[in-house]
C-alpha positions as CSV (number, residue, x, y, z in Angstrom):
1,X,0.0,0.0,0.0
2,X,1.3,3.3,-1.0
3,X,0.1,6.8,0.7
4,X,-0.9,7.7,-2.9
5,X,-3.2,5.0,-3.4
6,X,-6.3,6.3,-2.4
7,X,-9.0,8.5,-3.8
8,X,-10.0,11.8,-2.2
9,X,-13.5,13.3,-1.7
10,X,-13.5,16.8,-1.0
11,X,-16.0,18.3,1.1
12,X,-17.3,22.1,1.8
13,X,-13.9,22.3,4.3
14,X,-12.1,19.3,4.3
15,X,-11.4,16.3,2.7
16,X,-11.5,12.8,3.1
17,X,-8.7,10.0,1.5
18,X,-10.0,7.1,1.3
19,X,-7.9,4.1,1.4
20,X,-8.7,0.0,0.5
21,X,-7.7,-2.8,2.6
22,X,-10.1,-5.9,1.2
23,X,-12.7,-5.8,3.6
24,X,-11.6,-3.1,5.2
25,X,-11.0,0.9,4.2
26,X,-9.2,3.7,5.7
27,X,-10.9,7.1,5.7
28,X,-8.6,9.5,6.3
29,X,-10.6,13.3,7.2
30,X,-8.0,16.5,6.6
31,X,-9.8,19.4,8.6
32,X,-8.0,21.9,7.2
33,X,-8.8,23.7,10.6
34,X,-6.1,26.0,12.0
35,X,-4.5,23.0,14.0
36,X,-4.2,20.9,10.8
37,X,-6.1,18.3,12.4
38,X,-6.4,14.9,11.1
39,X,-9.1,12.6,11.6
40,X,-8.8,8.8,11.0
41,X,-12.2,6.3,10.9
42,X,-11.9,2.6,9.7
43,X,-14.5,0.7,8.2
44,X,-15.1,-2.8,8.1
45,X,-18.1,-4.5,6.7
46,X,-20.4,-1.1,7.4
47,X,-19.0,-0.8,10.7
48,X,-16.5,1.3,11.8
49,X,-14.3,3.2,14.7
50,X,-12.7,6.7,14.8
51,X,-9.5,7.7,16.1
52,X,-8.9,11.2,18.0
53,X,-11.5,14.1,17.8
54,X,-12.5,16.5,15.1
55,X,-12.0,19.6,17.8
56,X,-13.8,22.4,15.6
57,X,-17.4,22.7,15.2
58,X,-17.4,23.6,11.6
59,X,-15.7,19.8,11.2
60,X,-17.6,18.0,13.7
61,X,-20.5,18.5,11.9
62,X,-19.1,18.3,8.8
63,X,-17.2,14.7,9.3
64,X,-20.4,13.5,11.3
65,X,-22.6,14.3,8.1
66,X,-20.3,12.5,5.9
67,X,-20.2,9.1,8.2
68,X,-23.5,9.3,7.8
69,X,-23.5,9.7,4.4
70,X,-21.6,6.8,3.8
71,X,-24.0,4.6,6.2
72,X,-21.0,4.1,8.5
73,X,-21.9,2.5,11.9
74,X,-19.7,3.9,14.8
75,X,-19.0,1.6,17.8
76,X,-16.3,4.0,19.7
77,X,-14.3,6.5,19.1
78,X,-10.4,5.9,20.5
79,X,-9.2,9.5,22.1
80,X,-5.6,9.2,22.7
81,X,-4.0,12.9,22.2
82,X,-6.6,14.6,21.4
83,X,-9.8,14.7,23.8
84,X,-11.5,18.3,22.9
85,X,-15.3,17.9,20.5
86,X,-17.2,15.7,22.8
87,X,-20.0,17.2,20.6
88,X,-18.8,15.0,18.4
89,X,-21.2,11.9,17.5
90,X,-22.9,12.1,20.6
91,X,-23.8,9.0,22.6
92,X,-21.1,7.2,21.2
93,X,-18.9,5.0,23.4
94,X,-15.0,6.6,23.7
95,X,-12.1,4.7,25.0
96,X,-8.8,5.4,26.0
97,X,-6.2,4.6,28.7
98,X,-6.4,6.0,32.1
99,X,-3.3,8.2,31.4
100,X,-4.5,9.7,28.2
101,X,-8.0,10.4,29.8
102,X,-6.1,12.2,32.6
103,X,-4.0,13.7,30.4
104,X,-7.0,15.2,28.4
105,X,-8.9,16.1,31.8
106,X,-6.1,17.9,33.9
107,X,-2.8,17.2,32.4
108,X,-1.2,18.9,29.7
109,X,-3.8,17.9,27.0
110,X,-6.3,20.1,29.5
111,X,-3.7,22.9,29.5
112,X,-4.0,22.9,25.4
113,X,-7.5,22.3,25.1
114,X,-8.0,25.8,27.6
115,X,-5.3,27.8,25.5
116,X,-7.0,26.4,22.4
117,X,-10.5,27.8,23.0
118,X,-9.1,31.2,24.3
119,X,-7.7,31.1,20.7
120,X,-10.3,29.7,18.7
121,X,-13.2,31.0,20.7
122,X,-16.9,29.3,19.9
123,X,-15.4,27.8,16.9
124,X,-13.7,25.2,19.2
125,X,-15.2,22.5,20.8
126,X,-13.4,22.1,24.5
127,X,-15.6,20.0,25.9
128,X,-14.3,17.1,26.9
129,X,-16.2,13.6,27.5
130,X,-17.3,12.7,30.8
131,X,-17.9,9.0,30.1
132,X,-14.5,7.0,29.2
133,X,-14.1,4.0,29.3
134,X,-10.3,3.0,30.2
135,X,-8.6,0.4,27.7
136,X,-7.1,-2.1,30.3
137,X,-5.4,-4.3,28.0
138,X,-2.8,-3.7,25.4
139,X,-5.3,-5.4,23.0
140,X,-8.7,-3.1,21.9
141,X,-11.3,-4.5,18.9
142,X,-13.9,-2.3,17.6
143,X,-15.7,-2.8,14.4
144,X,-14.5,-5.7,14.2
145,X,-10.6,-4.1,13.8
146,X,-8.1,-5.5,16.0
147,X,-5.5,-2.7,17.4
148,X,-2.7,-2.9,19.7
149,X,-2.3,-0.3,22.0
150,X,1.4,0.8,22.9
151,X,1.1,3.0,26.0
152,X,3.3,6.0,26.7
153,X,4.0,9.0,29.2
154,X,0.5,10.7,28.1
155,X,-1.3,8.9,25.8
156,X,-1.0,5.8,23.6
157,X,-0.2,4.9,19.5
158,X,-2.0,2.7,17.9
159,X,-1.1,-0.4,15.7
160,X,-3.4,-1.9,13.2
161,X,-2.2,-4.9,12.0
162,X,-4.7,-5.0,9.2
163,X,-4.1,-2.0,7.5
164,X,-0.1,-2.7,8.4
165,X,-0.2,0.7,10.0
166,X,0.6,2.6,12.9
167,X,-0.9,5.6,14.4
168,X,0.8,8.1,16.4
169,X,0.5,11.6,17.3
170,X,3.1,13.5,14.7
171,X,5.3,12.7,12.1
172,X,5.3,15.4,9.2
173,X,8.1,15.0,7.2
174,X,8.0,18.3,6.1
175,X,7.4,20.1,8.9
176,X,9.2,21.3,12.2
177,X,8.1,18.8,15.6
178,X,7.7,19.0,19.4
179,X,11.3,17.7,20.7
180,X,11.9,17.9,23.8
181,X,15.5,18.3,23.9
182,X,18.3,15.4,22.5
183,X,17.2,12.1,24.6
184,X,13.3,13.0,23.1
185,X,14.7,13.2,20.0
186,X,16.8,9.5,20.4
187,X,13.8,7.9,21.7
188,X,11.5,9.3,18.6
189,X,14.4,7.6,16.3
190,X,13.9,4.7,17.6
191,X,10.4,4.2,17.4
192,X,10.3,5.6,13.8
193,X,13.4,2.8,13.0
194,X,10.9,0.2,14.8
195,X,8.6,1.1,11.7
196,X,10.9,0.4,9.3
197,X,12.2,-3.0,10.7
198,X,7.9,-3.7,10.8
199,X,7.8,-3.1,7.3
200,X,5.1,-0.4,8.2
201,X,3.1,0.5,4.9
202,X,1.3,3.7,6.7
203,X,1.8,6.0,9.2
204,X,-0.6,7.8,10.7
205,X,-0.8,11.1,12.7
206,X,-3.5,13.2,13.6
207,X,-1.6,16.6,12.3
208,X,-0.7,14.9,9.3
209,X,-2.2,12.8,5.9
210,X,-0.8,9.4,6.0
211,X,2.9,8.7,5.4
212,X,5.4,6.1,4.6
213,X,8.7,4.8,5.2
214,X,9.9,7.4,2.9
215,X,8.6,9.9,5.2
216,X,9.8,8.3,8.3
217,X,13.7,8.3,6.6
218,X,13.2,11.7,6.1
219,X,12.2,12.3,9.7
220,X,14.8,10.7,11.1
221,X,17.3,12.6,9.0
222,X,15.7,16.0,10.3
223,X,16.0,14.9,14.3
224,X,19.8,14.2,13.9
225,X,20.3,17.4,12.1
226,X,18.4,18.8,15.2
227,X,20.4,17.4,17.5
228,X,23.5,18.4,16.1
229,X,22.3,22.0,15.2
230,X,21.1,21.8,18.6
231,X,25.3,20.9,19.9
232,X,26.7,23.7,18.2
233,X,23.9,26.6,18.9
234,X,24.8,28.9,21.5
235,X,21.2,29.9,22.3
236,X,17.8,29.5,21.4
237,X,18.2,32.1,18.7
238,X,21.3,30.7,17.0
239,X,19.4,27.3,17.4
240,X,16.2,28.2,15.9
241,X,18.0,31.0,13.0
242,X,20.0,27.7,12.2
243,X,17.3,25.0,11.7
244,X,15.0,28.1,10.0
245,X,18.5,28.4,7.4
246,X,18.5,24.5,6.8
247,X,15.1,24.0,6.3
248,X,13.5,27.2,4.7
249,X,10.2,25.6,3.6
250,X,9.3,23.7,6.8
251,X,5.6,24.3,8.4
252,X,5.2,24.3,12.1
253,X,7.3,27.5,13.4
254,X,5.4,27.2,16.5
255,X,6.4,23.8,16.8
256,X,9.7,24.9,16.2
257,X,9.4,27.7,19.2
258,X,8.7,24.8,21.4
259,X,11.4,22.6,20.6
260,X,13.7,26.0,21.0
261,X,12.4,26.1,24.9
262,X,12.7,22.2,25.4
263,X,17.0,22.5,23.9
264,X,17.2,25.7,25.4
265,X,15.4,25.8,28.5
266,X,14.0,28.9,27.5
């Protein structure tokens, strides 16, 4: 499977790739909303389960109109990083592990959720659901979809050995990442050169369409060049006027800005 092979349906804001697996098919929602959001749901034989929120209002309705449209029956929705839009396809059952519900009620998923609707105003959704129910096991099936669940600090990734694909919070091989500092950046290397000894066809992110091994190469090429950047930077300034030089057409400043604090301390 290669990230190109899928058709695209393009909605009033977003737009939707949709990918085939056999029995099963990967619909892949692009917001376009000011977070760049991203919005996975997986369908198997009419049924299917939704991974991480659509925060805005303008694409909760939107993405709940278009699951409809497609006669899609939604047993849960899996919130790992991103818990905000509880308007979103109400009544429906959400899971996630006790640390990612924390993480999204009081931790700092809460801290971005309350900076986020400052921000955005009414146009975000920060409502958070009330009603979780905690994924015990490293094993979760919905919709017939087995995934493994691969716990972390705050949240979880997802794998889904069906689709041979992983989910996980960011990738974006053309944009700048949150790194907190050189040992982040190690540990991120070696869970993007886990993928490639998988095999991985897909990786997916929820700030990001799907990507490949390709990608994840490319990834791994920028966090070195961080790191080193990062060794011979005096300050944050130098640091960040540096990384800006070597890559001039990156997205993500703000992402950028962070990683600057995390090296820097600033």
């Amino acid at each position: 499977m290669k990230k190109t092979d899928c058709t695209t349906v393009k909605l009033s804001t977003g737009a939707v790739s949709v990918y085939g697996f056999g029995t099963a098919k990967l619909h892949a929602y692009q917001t376009n909303d000011p977070l760049a959001d991203e919005v996975l749901v997986v369908e198997k034989d009419g049924k299917g389960v939704v991974l991480e929120y659509p925060p805005f209002v303008a694409n909760i309705e939107e993405l709940g109109g278009y699951i409809a449209e497609q006669g899609i029956e939604i047993e849960g929705i899996v919130a790992a990083y991103h818990m905000a839009g509880a308007s979103f396809l109400p009544g429906t059952p959400v899971f996630a592990t006790k640390e990612a519900d924390e993480y999204g009620h009081a931790g700092g998923g809460k801290a971005l959720i309350d900076g986020f609707a400052t921000a955005f105003g009414a146009s975000f959704d920060a409502s958070v659901s009330e009603a979780v129910t905690y994924i015990e096991s490293d094993e979760l099936e919905l919709a017939g979809v087995k995934m493994g669940i691969v716990r972390n600090d705050d949240a979880f990734d997802i794998e889904i050995p069906e689709l041979n694909a992983v989910y996980t919070h960011m990738l974006g091989h053309d944009c700048h990442s949150i790194v907190a500092g050189a040992g982040h950046a190690d540990a991120i290397i070696a869970q993007l050169k886990g993928y490639q000894a998988k095999g991985i066809d897909l990786v997916l992110t929820s700030h990001y369409t799907p990507e490949d091994l390709k990608d994840v190469q490319v990834k791994i090429d920028y966090l070195e060049d961080l790191k080193r950047i990062a060794a011979q930077s005096a300050d944050a300034a130098a640091f960040k006027a540096a990384v800006q030089e070597r890559y001039p057409e990156y997205a993500g400043e703000n992402y950028l800005d962070m990683a600057c604090g995390f090296f820097f301390g600033a």
